[in-house]
C-alpha positions as CSV (number, residue, x, y, z in Angstrom):
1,X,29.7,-7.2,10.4
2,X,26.5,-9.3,11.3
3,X,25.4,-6.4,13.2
4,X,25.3,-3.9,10.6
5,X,23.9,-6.5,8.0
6,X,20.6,-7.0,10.3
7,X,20.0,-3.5,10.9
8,X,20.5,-2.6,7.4
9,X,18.7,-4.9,6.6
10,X,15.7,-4.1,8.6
11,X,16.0,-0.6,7.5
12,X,15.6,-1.8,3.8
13,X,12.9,-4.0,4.5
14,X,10.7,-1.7,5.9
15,X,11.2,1.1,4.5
16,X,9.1,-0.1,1.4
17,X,5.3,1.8,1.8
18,X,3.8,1.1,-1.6
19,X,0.6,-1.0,-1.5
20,X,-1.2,-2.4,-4.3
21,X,-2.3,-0.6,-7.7
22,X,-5.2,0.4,-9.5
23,X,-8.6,0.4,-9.5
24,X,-8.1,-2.3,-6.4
25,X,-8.3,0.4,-4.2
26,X,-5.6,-0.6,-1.4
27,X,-4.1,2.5,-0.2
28,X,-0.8,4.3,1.6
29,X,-1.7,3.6,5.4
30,X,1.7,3.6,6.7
31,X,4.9,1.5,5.9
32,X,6.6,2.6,9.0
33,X,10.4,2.0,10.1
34,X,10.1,1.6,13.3
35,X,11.9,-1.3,13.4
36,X,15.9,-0.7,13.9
37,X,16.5,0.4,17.4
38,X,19.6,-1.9,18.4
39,X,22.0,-0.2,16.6
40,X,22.1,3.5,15.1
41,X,23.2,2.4,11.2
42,X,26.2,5.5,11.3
43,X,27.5,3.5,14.6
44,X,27.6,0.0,13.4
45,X,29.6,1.8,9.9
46,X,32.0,3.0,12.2
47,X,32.5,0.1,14.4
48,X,33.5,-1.9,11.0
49,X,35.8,-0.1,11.1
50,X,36.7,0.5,14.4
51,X,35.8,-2.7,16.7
52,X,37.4,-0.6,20.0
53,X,36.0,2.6,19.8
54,X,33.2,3.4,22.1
55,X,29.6,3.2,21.1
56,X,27.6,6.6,20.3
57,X,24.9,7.4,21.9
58,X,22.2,5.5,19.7
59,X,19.3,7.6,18.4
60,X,15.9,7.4,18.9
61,X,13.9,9.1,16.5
62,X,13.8,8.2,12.9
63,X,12.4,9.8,10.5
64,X,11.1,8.5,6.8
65,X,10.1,10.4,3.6
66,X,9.1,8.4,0.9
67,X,7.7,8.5,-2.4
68,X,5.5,6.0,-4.6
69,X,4.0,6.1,-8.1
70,X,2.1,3.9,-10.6
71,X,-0.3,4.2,-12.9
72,X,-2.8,1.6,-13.8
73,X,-4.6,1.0,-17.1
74,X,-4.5,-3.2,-18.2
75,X,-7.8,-4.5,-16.9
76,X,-8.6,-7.8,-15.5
77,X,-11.7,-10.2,-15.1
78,X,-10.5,-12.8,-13.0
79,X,-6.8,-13.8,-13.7
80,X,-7.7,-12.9,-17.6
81,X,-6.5,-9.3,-19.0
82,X,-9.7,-7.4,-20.9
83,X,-6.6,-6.6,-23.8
84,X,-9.4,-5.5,-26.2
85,X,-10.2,-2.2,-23.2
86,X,-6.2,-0.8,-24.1
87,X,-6.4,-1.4,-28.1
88,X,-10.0,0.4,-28.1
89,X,-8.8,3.3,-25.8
90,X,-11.4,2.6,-23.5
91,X,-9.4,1.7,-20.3
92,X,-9.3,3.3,-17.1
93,X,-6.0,5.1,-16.2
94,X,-5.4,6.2,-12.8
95,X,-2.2,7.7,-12.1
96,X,-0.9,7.9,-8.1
97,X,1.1,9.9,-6.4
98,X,1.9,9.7,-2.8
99,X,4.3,10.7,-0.3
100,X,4.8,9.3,3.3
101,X,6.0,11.2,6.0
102,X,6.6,9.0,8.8
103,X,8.3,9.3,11.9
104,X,9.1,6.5,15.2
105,X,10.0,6.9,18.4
106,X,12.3,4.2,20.6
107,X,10.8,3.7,23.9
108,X,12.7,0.8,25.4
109,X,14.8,-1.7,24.0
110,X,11.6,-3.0,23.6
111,X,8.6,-0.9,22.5
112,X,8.9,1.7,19.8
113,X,5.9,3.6,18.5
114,X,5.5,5.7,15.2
115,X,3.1,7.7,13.1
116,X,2.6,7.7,9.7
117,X,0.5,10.5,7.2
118,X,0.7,10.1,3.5
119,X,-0.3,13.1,1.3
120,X,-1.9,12.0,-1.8
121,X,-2.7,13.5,-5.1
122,X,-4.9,10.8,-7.8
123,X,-5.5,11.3,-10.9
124,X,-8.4,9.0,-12.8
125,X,-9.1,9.5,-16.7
126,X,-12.0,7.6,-18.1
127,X,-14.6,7.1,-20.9
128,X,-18.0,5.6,-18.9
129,X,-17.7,8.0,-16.1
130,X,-18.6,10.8,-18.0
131,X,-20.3,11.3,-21.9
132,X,-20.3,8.2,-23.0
133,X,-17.9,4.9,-23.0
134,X,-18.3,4.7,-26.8
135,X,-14.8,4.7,-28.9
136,X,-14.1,8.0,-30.1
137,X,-15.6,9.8,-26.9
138,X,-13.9,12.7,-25.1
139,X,-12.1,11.7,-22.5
140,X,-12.0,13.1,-19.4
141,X,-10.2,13.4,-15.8
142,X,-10.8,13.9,-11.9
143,X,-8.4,14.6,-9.5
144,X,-8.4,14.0,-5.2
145,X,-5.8,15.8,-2.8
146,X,-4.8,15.9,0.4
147,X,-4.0,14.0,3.4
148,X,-4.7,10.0,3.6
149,X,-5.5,8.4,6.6
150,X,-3.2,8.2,9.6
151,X,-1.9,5.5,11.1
152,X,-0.2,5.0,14.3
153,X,1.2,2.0,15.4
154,X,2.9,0.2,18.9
155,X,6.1,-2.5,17.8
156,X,7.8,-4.6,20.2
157,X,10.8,-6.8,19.9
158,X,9.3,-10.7,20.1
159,X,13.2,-11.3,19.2
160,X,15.3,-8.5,19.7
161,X,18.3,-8.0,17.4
162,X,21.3,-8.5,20.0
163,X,24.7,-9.4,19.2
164,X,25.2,-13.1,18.3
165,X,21.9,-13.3,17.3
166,X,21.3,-14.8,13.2
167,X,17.4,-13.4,13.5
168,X,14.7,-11.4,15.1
169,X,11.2,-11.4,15.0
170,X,9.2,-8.0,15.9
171,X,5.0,-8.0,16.1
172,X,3.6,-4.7,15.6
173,X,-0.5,-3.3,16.4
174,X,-1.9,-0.1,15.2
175,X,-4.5,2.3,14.5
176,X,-5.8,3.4,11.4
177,X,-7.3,7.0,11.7
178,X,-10.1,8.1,8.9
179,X,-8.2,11.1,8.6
180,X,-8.4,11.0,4.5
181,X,-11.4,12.3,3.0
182,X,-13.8,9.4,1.9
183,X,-16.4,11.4,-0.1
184,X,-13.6,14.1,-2.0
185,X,-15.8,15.4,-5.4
186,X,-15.1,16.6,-8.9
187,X,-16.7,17.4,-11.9
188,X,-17.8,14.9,-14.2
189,X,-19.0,15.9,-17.9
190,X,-22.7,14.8,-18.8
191,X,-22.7,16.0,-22.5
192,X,-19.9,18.1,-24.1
193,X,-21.7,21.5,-22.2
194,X,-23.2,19.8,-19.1
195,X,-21.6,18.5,-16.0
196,X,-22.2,17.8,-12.6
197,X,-20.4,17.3,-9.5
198,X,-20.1,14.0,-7.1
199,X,-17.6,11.7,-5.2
200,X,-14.9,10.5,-7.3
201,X,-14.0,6.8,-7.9
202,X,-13.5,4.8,-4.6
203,X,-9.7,4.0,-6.2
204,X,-8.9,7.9,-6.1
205,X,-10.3,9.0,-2.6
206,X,-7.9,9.8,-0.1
207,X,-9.1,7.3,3.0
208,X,-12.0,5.0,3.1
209,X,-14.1,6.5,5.8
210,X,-13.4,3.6,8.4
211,X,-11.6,3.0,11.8
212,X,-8.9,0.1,11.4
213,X,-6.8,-1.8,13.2
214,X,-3.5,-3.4,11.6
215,X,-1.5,-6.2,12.5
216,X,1.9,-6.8,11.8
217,X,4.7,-9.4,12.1
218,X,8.4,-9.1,10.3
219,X,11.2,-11.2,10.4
220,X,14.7,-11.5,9.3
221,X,17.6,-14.2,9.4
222,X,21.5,-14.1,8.7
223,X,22.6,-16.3,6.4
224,X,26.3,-15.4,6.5
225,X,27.9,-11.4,5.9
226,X,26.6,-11.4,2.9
227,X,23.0,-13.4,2.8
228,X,19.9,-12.6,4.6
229,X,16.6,-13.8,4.6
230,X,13.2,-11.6,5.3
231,X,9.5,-11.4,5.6
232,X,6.9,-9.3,6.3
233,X,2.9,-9.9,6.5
234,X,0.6,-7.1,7.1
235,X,-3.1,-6.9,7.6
236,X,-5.7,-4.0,8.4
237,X,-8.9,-5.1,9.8
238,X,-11.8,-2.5,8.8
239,X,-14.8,-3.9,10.4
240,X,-17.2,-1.1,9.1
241,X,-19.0,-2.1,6.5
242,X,-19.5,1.2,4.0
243,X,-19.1,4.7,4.5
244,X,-22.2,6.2,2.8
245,X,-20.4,7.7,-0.2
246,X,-22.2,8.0,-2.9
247,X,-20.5,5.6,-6.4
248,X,-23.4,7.4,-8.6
249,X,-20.9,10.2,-9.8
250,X,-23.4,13.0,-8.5
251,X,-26.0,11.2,-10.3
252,X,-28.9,9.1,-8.5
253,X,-28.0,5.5,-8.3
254,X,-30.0,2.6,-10.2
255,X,-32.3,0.4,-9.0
256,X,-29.6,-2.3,-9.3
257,X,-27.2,-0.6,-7.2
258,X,-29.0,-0.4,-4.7
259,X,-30.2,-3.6,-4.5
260,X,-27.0,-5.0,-4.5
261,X,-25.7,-2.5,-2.2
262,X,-23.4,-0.9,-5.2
263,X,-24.8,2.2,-4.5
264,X,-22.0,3.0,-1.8
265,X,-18.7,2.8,-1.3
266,X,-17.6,-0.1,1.1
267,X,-14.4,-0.4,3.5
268,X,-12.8,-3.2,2.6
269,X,-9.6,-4.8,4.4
270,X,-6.6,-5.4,2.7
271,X,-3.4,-7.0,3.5
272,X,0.2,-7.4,2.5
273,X,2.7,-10.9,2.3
274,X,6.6,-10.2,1.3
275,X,9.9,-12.6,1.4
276,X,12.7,-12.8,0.0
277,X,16.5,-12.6,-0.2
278,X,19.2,-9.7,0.2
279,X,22.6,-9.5,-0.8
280,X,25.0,-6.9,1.5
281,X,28.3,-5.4,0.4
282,X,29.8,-2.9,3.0
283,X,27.1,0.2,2.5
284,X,25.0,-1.3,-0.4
285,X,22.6,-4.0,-0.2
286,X,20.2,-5.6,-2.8
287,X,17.2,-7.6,-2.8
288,X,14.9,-10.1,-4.6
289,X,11.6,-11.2,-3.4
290,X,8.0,-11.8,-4.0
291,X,5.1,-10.0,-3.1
292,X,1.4,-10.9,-2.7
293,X,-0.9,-7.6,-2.1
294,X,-5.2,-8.0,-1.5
295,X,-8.4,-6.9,-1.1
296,X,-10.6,-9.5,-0.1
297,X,-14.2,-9.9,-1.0
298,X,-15.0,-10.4,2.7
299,X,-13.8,-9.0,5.5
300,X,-12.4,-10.6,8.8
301,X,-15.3,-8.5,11.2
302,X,-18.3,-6.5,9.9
303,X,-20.5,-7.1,6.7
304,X,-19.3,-6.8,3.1
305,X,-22.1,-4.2,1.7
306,X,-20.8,-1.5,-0.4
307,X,-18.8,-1.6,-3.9
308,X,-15.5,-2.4,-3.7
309,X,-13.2,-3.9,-6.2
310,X,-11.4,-7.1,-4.4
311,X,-8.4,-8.0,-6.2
312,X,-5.0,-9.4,-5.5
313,X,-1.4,-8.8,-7.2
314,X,1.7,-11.1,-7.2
315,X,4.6,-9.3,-8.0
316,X,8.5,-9.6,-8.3
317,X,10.0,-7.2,-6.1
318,X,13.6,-6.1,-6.6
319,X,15.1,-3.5,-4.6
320,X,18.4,-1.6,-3.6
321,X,19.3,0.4,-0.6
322,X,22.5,2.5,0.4
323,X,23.2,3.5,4.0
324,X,25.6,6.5,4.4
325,X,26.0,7.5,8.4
326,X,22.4,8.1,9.9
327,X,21.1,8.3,6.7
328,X,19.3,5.5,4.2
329,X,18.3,5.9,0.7
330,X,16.4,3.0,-1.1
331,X,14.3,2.3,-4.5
332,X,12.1,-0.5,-4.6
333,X,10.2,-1.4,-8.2
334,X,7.6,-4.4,-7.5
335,X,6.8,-6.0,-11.2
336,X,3.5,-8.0,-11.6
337,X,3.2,-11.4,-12.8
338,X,-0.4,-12.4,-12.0
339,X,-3.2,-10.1,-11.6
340,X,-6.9,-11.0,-10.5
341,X,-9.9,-9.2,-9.8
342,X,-12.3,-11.8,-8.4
343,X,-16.4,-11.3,-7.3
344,X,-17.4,-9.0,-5.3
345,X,-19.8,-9.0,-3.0
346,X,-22.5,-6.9,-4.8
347,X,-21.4,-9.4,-7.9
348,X,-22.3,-12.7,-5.4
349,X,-25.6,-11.0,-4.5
350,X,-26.5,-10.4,-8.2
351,X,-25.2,-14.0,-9.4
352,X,-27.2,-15.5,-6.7
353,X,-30.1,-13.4,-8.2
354,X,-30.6,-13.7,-11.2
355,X,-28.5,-17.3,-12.1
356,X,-26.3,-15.8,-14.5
357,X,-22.4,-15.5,-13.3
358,X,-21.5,-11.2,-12.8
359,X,-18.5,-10.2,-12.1
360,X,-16.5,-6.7,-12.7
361,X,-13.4,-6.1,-13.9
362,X,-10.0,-3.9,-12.6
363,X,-7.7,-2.4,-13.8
364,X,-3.8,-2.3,-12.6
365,X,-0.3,-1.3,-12.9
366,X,2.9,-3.4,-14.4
367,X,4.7,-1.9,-11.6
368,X,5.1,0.9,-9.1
369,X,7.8,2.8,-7.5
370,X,8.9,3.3,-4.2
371,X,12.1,5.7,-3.3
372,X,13.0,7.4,-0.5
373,X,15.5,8.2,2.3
374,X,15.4,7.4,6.1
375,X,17.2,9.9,9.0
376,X,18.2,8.5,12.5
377,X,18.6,11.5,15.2
């Protein structure tokens, strides 16, 4: 019984692929399950049932299909909601779409090693991107497609889930490819017969433009057959500072932008903190936990030039899984509770400039969703 709890409950946990919302442009770069190797989840079913039968020969591929969707539209400045933006009509609405196709490979009964592509398709419908950000104006949309960027990542076991064991511990490294495009363009609308064509929003683009490297460390720990403890923290160093693209919308940037180095798109970092609690009844288990999702205003390595909106979420995360022989279906629905777009640093650089206090705003979701379904082989 504790067997099958820990591996579906590593299944469940890492399954989840759905980063932060909005206009805080943290992207799909991989929730991979690579991380239950011990025990095929179709074997440990059947030895519940069976404690004298003789293992199956455990898999080692596993493959992962998921799904996430929000759309984001309440704008922030600071931890305050911009409330008058939504009753004027003049918020920013992205709506995202992304599927993950990921697939790990068991080396040892230590190492594992996986890949991980998302296909995206972003949709971003706005006032001041195009006529005018006046109440009343047209509003219109751009759209991005295609592949995100790749990631592909090394685990290994720090504490490997054998029998007797109440908890394991597994540390993962990876590399982030710029596979996405950074600089995908649409049309934007100058006057109701005019447009022009230029980069889309950073928050829509595909990938950032930059070569990462992400670190990763998850745990988990048995309470009793029915309780378990886990946690995850995730973190993608981008050292690059920006990528080039353009933020002027096919237009020539300002004077300001420039200065302040708004003019192009940075590549920010961004990292990920989950725990919680999960509840296991033979092939069904349930979750509760919290979830802290951010991009910084500075980055670990590298300079911060380059727009970006920094912003964090916290977020209640419930979630429910169902394991049905090599297979694993889950739904995970992270609500916010606190939202926060803080300076930048083009925002830092034009406070320090000209003494008055600047800082943007962001917009993001309530919530997102994350479904999918998991296949051992």
């Amino acid at each position: 019984m504790k067997k099958y709890i820990l591996s579906l409950l590593i299944v469940m946990a890492l399954y989840n692929n759905t980063y932060a919302q909005g206009c805080v442009a943290i992207r799909t770069v991989g929730g991979l399950n690579t991380m239950e190797h011990a025990m095929g989840l179709g074997m440990v079913h059947d030895m519940m049932h069976d404690s004298t039968m003789k293992p199956k020969a455990e898999p080692k591929w596993d493959l992962n299909i998921s799904g996430r969707y929000f759309k984001s539209y309440k704008h922030f400045n600071g931890t305050d909601e911009v409330t008058q933006r939504v009753a004027e009509s003049t918020d920013v609405r992205n709506f995202s779409r992304t599927v993950d196709i990921s697939l790990a490979r068991k080396l040892n009964e230590k190492w594992s090693i996986g890949i991980d592509l998302p296909l995206v398709y972003n949709e971003r419908s706005s006032l001041y991107e195009h006529i005018s950000s006046a109440k009343g104006s047209p509003r219109y949309s751009t759209y991005s497609q295609g592949i995100g960027d790749m990631r592909i990542t090394a685990y290994k076991w720090l504490i490997a889930p054998k029998a007797g064991n109440k908890g394991n511990l597994l540390g993962g490294i990876g590399l982030k490819l710029p596979t996405g495009n950074y600089k995908a363009t649409d049309v934007f609308h100058t006057s109701l017969t005019a447009t022009r064509v230029g980069p889309v929003d950073q928050s829509i683009q595909p990938g950032d433009g930059g070569l990462g490297v992400s670190l990763e460390l998850n745990g988990f720990r048995i309470l009793n057959n029915t309780w378990s403890l886990y946690s995850n923290a995730y973190y993608l160093i981008n050292p690059q500072g920006n990528n080039g693209a353009s933020t002027a919308r096919g237009g020539v940037p300002t004077a300001a932008a420039i200065k302040y180095t708004s003019d192009v798109m940075s590549v920010p970092d961004q990292y990920l903190l989950r725990a919680g609690t999960n509840w296991t009844k033979n092939a069904v288990t349930l979750s509760l936990g919290a979830r802290y999702e951010c991009i910084p205003a500075s980055d670990l390595i590298g300079d911060n030039t380059g727009f970006r909106r920094p912003g964090n979420v916290l977020a209640i995360e419930p979630g429910a899984n169902y394991a049905y022989k090599q297979f694993n279906f889950y739904l995970y629905a992270p609500v916010a509770i606190r939202r926060e777009r803080p300076q930048s640093y083009p925002d830092i650089l034009k406070t320090n400039d000209t003494k008055v206090f600047s800082r943007g705003d962001a917009a993001f979701a309530d919530y997102s969703l994350s479904f999918g379904v998991g296949y051992k082989f």
